[in-house]
C-alpha positions in Angstrom: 18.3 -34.8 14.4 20.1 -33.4 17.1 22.1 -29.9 17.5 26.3 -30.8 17.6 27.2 -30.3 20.5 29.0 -27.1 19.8 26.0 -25.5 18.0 24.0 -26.6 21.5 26.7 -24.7 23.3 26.5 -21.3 21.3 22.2 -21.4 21.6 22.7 -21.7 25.2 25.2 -19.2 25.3 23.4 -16.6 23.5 20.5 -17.2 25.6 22.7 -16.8 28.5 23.7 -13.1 27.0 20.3 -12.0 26.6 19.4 -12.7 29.9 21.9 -11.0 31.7 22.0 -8.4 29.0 18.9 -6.7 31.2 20.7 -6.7 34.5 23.7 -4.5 32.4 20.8 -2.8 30.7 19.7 -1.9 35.0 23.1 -0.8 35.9 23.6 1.4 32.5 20.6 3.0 33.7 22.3 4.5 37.0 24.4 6.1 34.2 22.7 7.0 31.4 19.1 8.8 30.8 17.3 6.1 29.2 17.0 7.7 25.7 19.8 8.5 25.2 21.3 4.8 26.7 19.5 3.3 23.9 20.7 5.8 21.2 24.5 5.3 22.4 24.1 1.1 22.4 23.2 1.6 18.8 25.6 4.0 18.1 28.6 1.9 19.4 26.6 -1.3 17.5 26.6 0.3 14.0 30.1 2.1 13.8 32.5 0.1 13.5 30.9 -3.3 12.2 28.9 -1.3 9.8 32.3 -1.3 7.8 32.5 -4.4 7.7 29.7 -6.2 7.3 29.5 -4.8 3.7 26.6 -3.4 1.8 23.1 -3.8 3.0 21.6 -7.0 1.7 18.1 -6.3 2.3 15.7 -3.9 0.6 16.1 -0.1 2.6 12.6 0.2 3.4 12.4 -3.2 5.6 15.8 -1.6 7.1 14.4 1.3 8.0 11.0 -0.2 9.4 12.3 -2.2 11.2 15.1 0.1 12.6 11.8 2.4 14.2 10.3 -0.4 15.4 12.7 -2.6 17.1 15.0 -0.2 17.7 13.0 3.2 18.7 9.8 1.9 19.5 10.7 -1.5 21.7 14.5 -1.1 23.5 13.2 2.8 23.7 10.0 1.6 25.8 12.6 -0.8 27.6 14.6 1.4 29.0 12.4 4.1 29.6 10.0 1.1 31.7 13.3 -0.4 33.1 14.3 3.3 34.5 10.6 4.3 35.2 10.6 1.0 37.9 10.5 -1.9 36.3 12.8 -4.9 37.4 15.3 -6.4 35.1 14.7 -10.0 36.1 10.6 -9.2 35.4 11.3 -7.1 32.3 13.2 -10.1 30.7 10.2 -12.7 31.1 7.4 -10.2 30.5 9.2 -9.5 27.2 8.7 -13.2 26.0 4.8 -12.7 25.3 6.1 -11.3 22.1 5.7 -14.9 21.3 1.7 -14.3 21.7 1.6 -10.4 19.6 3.9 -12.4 17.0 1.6 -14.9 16.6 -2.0 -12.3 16.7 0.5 -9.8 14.1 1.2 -12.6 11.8 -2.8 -14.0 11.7 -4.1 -10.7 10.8 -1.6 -9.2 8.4 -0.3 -12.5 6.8 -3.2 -14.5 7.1 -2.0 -17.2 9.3 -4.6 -19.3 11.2 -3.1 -20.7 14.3 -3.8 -23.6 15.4 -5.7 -24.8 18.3 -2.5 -26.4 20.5 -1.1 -22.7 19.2 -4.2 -20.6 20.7 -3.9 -22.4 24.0 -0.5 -21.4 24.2 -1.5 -17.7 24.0 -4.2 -18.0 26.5 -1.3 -20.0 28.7 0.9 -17.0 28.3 -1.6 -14.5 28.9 -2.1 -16.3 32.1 1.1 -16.0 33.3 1.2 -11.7 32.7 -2.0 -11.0 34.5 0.1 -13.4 37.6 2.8 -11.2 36.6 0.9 -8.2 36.7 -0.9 -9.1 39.9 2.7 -9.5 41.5 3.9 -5.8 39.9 1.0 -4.3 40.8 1.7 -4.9 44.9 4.9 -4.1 44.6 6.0 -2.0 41.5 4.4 0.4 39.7 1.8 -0.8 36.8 2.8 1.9 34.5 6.5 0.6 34.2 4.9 -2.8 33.7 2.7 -1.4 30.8 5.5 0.2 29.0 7.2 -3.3 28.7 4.1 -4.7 27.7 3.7 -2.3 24.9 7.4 -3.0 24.2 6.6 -6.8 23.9 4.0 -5.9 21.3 6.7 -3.8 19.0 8.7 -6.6 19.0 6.2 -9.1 17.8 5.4 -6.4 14.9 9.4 -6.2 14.4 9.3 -10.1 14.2 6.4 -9.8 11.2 8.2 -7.1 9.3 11.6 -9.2 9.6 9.4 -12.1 8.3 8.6 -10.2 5.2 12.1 -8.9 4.7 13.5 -12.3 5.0 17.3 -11.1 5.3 19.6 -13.1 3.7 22.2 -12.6 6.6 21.0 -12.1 10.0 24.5 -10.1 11.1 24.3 -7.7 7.9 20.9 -7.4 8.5 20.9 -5.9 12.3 24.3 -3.9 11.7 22.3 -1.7 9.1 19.1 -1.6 11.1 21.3 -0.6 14.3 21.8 2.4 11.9 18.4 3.6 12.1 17.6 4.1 15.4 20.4 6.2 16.5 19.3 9.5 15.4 15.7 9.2 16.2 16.5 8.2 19.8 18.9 11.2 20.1 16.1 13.6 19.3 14.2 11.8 21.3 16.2 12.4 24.6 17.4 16.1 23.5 13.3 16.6 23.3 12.3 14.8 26.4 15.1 14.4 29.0 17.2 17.5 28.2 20.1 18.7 26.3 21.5 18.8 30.2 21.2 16.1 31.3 22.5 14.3 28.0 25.6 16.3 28.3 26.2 15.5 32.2 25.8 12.2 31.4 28.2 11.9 29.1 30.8 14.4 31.0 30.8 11.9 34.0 31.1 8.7 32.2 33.5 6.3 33.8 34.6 2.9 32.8 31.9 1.0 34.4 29.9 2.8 32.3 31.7 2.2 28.9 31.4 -1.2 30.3 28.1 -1.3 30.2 27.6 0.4 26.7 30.3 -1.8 25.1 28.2 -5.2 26.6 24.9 -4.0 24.9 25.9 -2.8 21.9 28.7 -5.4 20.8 28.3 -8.7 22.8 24.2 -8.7 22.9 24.0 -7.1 19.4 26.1 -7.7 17.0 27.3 -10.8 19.0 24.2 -12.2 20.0 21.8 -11.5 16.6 24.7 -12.7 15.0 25.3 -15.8 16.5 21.7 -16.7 16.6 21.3 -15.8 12.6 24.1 -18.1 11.8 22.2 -21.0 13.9 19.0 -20.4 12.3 20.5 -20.4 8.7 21.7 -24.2 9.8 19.4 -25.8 11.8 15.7 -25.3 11.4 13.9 -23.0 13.3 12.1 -25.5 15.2 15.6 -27.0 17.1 17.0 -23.1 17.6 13.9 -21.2 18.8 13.4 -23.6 22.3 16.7 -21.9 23.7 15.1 -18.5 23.5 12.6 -19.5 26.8 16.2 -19.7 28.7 16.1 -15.9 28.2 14.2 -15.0 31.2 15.7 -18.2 33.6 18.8 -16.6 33.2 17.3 -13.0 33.4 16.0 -13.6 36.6 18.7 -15.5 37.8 20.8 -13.0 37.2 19.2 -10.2 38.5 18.5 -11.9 41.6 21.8 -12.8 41.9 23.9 -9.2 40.7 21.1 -7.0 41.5 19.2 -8.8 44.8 15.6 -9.1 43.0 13.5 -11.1 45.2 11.5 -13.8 43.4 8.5 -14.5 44.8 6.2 -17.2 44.8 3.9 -15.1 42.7 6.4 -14.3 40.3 7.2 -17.6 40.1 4.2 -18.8 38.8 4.1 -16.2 36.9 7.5 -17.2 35.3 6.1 -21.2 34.9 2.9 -20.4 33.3 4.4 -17.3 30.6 7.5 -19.8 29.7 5.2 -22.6 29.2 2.6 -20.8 27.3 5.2 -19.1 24.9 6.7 -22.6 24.4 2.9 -24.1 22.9 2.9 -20.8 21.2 6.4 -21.1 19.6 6.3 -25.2 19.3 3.0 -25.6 18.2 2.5 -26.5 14.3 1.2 -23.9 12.1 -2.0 -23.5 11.3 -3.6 -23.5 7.7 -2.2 -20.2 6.0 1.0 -18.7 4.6 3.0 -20.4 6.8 1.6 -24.1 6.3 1.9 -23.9 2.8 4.7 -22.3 0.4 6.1 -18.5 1.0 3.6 -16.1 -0.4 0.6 -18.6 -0.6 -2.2 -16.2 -0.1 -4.6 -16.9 2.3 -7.6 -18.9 2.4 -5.8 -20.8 -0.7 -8.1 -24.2 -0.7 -6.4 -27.6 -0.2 -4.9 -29.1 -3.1 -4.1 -26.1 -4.7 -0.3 -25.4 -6.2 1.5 -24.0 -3.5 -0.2 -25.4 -0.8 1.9 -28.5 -1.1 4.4 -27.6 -1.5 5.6 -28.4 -4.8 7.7 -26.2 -6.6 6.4 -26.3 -10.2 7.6 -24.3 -13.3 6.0 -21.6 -14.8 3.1 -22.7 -17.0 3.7 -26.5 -15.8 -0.3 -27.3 -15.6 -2.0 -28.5 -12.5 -2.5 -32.1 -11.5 -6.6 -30.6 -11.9 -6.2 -30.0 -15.3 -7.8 -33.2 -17.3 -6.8 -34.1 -20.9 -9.3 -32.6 -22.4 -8.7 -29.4 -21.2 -4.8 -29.8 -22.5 -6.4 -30.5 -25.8 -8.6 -27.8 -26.1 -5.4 -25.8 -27.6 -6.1 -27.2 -30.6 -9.0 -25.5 -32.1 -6.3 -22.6 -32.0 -4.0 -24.2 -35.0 -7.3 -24.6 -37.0 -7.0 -20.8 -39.0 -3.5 -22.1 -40.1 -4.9 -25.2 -41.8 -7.5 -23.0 -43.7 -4.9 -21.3 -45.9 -3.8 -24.6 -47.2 -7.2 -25.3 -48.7 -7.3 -22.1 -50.3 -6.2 -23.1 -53.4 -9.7 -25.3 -53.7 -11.9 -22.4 -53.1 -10.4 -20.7 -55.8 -11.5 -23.2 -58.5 -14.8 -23.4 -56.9 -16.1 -19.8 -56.4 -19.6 -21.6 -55.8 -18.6 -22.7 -52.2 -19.8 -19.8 -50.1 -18.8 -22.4 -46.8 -15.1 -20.7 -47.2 -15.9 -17.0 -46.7 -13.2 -17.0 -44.8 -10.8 -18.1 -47.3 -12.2 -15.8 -50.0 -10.3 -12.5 -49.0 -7.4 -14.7 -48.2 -7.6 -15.4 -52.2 -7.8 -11.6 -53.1 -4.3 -11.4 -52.9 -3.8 -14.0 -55.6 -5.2 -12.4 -58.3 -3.5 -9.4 -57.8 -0.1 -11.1 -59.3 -2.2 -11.4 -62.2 -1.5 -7.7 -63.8 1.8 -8.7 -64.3 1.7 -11.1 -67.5 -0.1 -7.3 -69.0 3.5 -6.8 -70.2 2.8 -9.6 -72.7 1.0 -7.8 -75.4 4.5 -6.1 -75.7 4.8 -8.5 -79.1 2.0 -6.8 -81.0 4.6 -5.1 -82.6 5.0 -8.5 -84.6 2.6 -7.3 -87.4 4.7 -4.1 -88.3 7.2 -7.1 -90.1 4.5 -8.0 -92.0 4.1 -4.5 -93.5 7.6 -4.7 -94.4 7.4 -7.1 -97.0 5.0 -4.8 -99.3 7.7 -2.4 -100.2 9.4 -5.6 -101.8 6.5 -6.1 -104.0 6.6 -2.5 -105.5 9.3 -3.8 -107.5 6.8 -5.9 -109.4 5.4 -3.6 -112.0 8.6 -3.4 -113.2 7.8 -6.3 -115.8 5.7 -3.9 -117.2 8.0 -3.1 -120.2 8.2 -6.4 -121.2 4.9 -5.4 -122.6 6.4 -2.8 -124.5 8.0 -5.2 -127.5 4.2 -6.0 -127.9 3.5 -2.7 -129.7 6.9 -3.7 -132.5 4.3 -4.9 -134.9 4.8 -1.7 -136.7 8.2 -2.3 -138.3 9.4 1.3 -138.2 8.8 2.2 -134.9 12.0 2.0 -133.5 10.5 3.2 -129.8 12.5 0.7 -127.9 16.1 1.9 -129.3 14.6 5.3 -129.2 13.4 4.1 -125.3 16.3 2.9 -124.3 19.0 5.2 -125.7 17.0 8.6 -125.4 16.1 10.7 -122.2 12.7 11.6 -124.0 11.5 7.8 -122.5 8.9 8.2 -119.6 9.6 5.2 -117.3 6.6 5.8 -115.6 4.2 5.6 -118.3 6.3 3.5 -120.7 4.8 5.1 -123.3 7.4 7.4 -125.9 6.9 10.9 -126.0 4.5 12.6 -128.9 7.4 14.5 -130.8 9.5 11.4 -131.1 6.4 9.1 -132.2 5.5 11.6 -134.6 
């Protein structure tokens, strides 16, 4: 797979931009103090495109980490070396070891293990900057050379915290990290080069000047990041990143060129063995870590594991170590549902003291029992048998048909007399003394 030859154009292009970006950083430097230079580039960067790029896509904290450490820590230890004596053409291939502290960042706070083609390129690199040192050191000052150095290693710890961010768009991304810097790096200069000599600087700016802020801020910045992000979110990583060793071949072109920067045969070594070592470092495979296996594999993960291969597996999909014996041992877990349904057997069988479990579970059974108590409710039943024994006090009634039994006497005349007078006792049927008599 091949970049289109458009897409080939616009890599080389940005690389191109880079690397003349530090002879324009050189002559914005006879202009500016350095501080406040690198305040103004972001300044001009984040104004107007931070309107419309839209709303930050990326969490505020990697924003403003990264804004201090690519932005105030490394261009401010750029310019400051670039002004303090270091060349432009140098600056832009010293600054490629990034590669290497990218690389050393990433093993020790991600866990990555490089791997052995990987660690040669380092050693490679490092070469080349103690050849580049060697040739600074007879004819520059070291110090400069150190601050670009150290400015080297903030990027590579930029590169790690971008890593982590993982923007979703490279343009948004650097508009709102441009943000950051601006008012760090003014403070900055007003602290260390002078409210003076901020103000002179910016009372005597011309247009070559402008010039120079407008190239940094809007064609290597937003431009250039932009550019790059958009290749990176369509080609792989591994087609895009080769064009970044062009960076110094056209920084030291053009400096040599714009700015008359001899290139010595030192420095040329110097150049052959950093651009080759940071190529080994940057081409190399990874090694066994985070970055061999899936994002956020942590490290030290053994082979074989989920993750490691790269599968993308659901949540609570089982492993391919899991054996079916182990996806059967759920079972035993369904086993207290089957006991209820035997309950029923226990409770005919209060012998069976294998069940205790099943025992409180019949408590509740008997409990419903109470509720046929309402039955005795038809005791009242007998009262209706009481009631027929007021009908049978009607019976002695019949007794005075036993009164004709005493007519034997021919003149007593007790039943006329009993049924006609009041004197008759119906209670005794008997007929009262003064009418017997």
């Amino acid at each position: 797979m091949r970049l289109p030859p458009a897409h080939l154009a616009l890599a080389v292009l940005v690389a191109a931009v880079w690397g003349v970006n530090f002879t324009v950083i050189e002559i914005g430097l006879d202009h500016f103090p350095p501080l406040l230079f690198s305040a103004l580039r972001f300044l001009v960067a984040a104004l107007p495109a931070v309107f419309f790029v839209g709303r930050p896509r990326t969490a505020w904290k990697w924003i403003v980490a990264v804004g201090l450490v690519l932005g105030v820590a490394k261009f401010g230890l750029v310019f400051v070396g670039m002004d303090a004596g270091m060349p432009a053409g140098l600056t832009s291939l010293v600054l490629q070891i990034q590669a290497v502290f990218t690389a050393g960042i990433a093993a020790v706070v991600l866990g990555e293990r490089p791997a052995p083609l990987r660690l040669s390129g380092m050693a490679v690199a490092l070469a080349g900057i103690a050849v580049a040192a060697v040739d600074e050191g007879s004819s520059g000052p070291l110090g400069a050379f150190a601050l670009v150095v150290a400015a080297a290693a903030c990027w590579g710890a930029s590169n790690v915290l971008t890593r982590k961010a993982s923007p979703p768009d490279a343009l948004n991304f650097m508009v709102w990290v441009s943000t950051v810097p601006v008012l760090p790096l003014l403070a900055l200069s007003l602290f260390t080069e002078g409210p003076s000599r901020d103000w002179e600087a910016l009372r005597t700016l011309d247009w070559q000047g402008v010039g120079t802020i407008a190239f940094v801020a809007w064609v290597s910045t937003v431009f250039g990041f932009g550019a790059w992000g958009w290749l990176l979110h369509r080609h792989p990583a591994s087609m895009v990143a080769p064009f970044s060793l062009l960076v110094p071949v056209f920084g030291m072109s053009a400096a040599a060129v714009i700015l008359g920067e001899p290139v010595s045969g030192l420095r040329g070594s110097a150049a052959a063995l950093l651009v080759g070592g940071v190529a080994l470092t940057s081409l190399a495979p990874a090694g066994r870590g985070r970055a061999a296996g899936m994002p956020g594999t942590p490290p030290g993960t053994p082979p074989g594991t989920p993750g490691e291969s790269g599968e993308l597996k659901e949540p609570g999909t089982p492993s391919a170590s899991v054996t079916p014996a182990d996806r059967r041992s759920p079972a035993p877990a369904s086993a207290p549902t089957a006991a209820p349904a035997s309950v029923p057997a226990p409770a005919s069988v209060p012998a069976s003291a294998s069940v205790p479990a099943s025992a409180p579970a019949s408590v509740p059974a008997p409990v419903p029992v109470p509720a046929p108590v309402p039955a005795p409710a038809p005791v009242p039943a007998p009262v209706p048998v009481t009631a027929p024994a007021p009908a049978s006090v009607p019976a002695p009634a019949p007794v005075p048909a036993s009164v004709p039994a005493r007519s034997g006497n021919p003149f007593d005349d007790s039943r006329r007399v009993g049924e006609t007078s009041p004197g008759f006792d119906d209670t005794l049927a008997q007929p009262r003394k003064d009418i017997a008599g």
